[in-house]
C-alpha positions in Angstrom: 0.0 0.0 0.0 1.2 3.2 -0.7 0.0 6.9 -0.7 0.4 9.8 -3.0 -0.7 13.3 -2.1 -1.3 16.3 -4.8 -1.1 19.0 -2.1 -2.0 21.9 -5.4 -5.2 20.0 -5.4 -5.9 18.7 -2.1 -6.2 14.8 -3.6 -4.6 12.1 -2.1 -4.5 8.4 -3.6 -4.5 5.3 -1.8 -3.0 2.3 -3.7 -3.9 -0.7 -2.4 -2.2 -2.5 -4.8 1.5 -1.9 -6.2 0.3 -0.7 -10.0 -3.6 0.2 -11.3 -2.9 -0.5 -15.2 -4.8 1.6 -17.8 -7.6 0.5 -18.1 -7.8 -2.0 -15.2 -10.4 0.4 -12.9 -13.5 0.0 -14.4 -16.4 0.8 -11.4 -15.9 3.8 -9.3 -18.0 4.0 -6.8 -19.0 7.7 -4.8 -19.0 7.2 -0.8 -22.0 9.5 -0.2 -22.0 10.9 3.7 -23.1 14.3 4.9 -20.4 13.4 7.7 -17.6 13.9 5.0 -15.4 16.9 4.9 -14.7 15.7 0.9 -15.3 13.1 -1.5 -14.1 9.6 -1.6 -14.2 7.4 -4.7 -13.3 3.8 -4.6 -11.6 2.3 -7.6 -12.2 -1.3 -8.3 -11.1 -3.8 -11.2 -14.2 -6.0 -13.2 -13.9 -8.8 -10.8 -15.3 -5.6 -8.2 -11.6 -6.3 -6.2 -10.9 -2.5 -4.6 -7.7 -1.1 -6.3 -7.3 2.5 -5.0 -9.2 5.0 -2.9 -9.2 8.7 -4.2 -9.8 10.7 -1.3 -10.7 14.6 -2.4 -10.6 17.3 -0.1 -7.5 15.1 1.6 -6.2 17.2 4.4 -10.2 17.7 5.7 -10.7 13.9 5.7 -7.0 12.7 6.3 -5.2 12.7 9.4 -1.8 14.7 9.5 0.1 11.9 10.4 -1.4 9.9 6.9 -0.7 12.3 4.6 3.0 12.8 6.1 3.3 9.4 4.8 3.1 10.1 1.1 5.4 10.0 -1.7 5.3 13.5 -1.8 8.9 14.8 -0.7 9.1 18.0 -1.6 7.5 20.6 1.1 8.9 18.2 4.3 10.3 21.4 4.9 10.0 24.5 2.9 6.0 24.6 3.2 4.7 22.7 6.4 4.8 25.1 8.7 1.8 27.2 7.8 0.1 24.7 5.4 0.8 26.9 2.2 0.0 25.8 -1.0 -3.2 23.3 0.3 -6.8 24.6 0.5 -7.7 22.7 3.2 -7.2 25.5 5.4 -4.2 25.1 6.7 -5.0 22.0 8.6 -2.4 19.8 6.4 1.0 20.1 5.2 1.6 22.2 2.2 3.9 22.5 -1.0 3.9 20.3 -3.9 6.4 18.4 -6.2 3.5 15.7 -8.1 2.3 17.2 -11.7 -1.0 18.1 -11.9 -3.7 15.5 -10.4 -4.6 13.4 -12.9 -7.8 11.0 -12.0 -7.7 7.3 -12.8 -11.3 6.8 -14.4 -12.7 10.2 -15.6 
């Protein structure tokens, strides 16, 4: 399992498995709560086996402590402090060094 944050864009990515081919997520399904501070989509192949969770809104729905885990190593430093760079409000960690989010299915 890994995690990959877009900080620009406030999107995280949960793999669940080591690669999600092109292709290979065919059902996305919306997690609908009025409880959620974002959206989460769930990516599954066609035998419905969950692939990835796309987690918008990251730093309102993700702990500090998860998204410090991503591959994301630029901003360790240089942002953190005051959350720049995240629209979350400056309750997660800031700066960015992933290209613009790309989603998986859309």
């Amino acid at each position: 399992m890994r995690i990959e944050h877009d900080r620009e864009n406030n999107v995280a990515y949960v793999y669940l498995v080591d690669e999600i081919g092109e292709g290979e997520a065919v059902t996305q399904i919306e997690v609908e709560d009025d409880d959620l501070r974002g959206e989460i989509v769930l990516d599954l192949d066609r035998e419905g086996r969950l692939l990835g969770i796309e987690v918008l809104g990251a730093s309102r729905i993700l702990r500090p402590e998860v998204l410090a885990l991503t591959d994301d190593e630029a901003g360790d430093e240089a942002g953190d402090e005051a959350g720049e760079g995240d629209d979350g409000g400056g309750d997660g960690p800031g700066g960015s060094s992933l290209p613009p989010y790309e989603p998986h299915l859309r």
